[in-house]
C-alpha positions as CSV (number, residue, x, y, z in Angstrom):
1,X,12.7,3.1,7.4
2,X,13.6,2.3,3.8
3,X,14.2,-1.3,2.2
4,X,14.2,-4.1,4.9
5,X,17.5,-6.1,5.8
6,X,15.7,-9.0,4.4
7,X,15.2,-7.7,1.2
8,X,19.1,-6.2,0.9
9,X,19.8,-9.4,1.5
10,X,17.7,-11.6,-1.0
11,X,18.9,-8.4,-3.8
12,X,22.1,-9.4,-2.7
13,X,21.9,-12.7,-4.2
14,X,19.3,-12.4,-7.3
15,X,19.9,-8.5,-8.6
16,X,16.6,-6.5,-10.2
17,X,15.3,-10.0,-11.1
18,X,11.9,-11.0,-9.8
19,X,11.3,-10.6,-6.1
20,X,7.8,-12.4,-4.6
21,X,7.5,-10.0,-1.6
22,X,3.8,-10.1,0.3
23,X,3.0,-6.1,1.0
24,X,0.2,-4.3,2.6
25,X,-1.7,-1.4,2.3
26,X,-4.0,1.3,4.1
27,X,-6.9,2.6,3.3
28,X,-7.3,5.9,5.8
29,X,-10.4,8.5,6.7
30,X,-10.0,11.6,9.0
31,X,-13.3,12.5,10.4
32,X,-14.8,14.4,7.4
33,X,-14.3,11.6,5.1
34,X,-11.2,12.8,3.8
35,X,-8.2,10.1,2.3
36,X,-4.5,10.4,3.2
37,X,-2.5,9.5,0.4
38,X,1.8,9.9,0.6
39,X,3.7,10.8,-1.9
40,X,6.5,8.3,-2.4
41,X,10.1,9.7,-2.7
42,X,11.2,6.5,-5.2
43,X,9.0,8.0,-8.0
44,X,7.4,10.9,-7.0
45,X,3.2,9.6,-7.0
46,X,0.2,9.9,-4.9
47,X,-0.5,6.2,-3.8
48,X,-2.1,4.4,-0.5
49,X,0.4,3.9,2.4
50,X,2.0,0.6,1.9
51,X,5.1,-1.6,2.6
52,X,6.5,-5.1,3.0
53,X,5.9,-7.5,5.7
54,X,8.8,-8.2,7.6
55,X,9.6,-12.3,8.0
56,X,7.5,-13.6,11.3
57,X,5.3,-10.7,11.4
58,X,1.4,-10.5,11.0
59,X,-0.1,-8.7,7.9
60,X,-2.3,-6.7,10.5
61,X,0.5,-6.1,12.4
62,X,2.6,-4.7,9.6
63,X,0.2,-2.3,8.4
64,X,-0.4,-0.1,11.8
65,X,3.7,-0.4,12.0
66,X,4.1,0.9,8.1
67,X,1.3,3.7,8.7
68,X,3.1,4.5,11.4
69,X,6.7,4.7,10.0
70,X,5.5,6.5,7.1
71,X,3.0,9.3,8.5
72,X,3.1,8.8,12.4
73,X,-0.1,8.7,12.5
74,X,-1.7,5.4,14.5
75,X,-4.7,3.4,13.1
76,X,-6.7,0.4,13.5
77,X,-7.1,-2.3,10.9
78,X,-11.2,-2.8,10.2
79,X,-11.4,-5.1,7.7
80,X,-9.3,-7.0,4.8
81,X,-10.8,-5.4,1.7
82,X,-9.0,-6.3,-0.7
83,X,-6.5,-9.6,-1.9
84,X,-4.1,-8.9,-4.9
85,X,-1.1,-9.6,-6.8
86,X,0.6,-7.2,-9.3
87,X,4.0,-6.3,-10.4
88,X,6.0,-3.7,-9.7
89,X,9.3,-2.2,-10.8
90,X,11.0,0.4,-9.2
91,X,13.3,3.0,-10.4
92,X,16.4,1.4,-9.5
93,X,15.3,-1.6,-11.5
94,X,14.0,-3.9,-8.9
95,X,11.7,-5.9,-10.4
96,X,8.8,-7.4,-7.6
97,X,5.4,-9.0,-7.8
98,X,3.6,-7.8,-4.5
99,X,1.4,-9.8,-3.0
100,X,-0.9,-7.3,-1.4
101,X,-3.3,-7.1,1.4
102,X,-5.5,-3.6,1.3
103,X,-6.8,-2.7,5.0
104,X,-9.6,-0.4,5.9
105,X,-8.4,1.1,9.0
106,X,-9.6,3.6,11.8
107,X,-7.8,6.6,12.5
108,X,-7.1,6.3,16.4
109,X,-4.8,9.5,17.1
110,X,-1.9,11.4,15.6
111,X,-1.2,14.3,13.0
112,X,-0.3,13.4,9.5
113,X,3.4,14.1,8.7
114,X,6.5,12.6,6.6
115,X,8.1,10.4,8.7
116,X,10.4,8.7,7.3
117,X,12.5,9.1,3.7
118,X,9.9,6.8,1.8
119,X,7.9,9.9,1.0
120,X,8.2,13.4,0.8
121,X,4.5,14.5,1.5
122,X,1.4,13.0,3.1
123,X,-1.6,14.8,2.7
124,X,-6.2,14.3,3.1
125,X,-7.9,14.5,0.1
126,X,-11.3,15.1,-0.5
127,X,-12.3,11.2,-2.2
128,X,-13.8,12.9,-5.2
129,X,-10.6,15.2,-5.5
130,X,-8.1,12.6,-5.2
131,X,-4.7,12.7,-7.4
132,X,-3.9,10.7,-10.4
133,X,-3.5,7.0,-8.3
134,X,-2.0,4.1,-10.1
135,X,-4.3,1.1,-11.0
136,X,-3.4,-0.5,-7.8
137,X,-3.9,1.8,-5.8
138,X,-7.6,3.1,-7.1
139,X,-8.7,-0.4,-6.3
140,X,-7.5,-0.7,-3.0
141,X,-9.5,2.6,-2.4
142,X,-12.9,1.5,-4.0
143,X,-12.8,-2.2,-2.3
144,X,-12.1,-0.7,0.9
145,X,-14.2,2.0,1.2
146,X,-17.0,-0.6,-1.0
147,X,-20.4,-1.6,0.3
148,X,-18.3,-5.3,0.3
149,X,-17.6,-6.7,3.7
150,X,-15.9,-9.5,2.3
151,X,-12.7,-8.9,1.2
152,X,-12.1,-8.7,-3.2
153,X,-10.1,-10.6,-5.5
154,X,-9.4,-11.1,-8.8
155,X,-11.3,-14.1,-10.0
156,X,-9.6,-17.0,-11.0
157,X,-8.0,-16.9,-14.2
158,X,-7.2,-13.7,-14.8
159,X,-3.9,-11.9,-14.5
160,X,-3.1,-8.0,-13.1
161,X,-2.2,-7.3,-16.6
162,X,-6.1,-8.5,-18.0
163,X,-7.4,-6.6,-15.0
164,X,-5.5,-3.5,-14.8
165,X,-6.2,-3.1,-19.0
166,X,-9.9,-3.0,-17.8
167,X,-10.1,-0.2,-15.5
């Protein structure tokens, strides 16, 4: 689908500047364990399927449509595994701090496939075989597929930066 109409339109108005956009991302098993990943087109790495909630719409809601858009594939949210905020810049200079809410979700039916132009491959990886992942998108992985059934967050006090130095 590529960048929202609402987004276009706040860029419009502020430029690259800081954008406070709430995003959310899936955590995904076939039935031998295995982790699909996409390969986004903006900047060419292995991350978690993610995207933006759309104004009115529920974070649950926008997950299944994202992992749909992106990989046609259709899931189920579990569980909310994970709660956190980190900035992001993009390679057109779009400067964003995602709020972002990691699912677990259940593979219900479909085949894996590029689906839209937000990536240019999808692909299950065995989890101890997995491709360099950003700092992001490692913890979204480990809190999802955690022993936690509470979702995790970053305590209070301390800042992505402080965190993502850490791991």
């Amino acid at each position: 689908m590529g960048v929202s109409d609402y987004i276009l339109r706040m860029r419009e108005h502020i430029g690259h500047d800081l954008l406070w956009l709430p995003s959310v991302s899936a955590v995904i098993r076939d039935d031998v364990g295995a982790l699909l990943l996409g390969k986004r087109a903006d900047d060419g790495r292995w991350s978690v399927v993610s995207g933006f909630v759309e104004p009115g719409e529920q974070p649950a809601t926008a997950v299944v449509r994202e992992v749909e858009e992106e990989t046609g594939l259709i899931v189920e949210p579990v569980r909310l595994s994970s709660v956190v905020s980190h900035p992001h810049t993009y390679p057109n200079g779009d400067h964003c701090e995602l709020l972002n809410l990691g699912f677990h979700c259940r593979l219900v039916s479909g085949t894996a496939t590029v689906n839209d132009d937000e990536s240019v491959a999808v692909e299950w990886f065995p989890p101890d075989r997995l491709p360099e992942l950003d700092a992001h998108a490692r913890l979204v992985i480990a809190q999802a597929l955690g022993p936690a059934s509470d979702a995790w967050y970053l305590p209070a006090g301390t800042t992505w930066n402080e965190f993502a130095r850490l791991t």
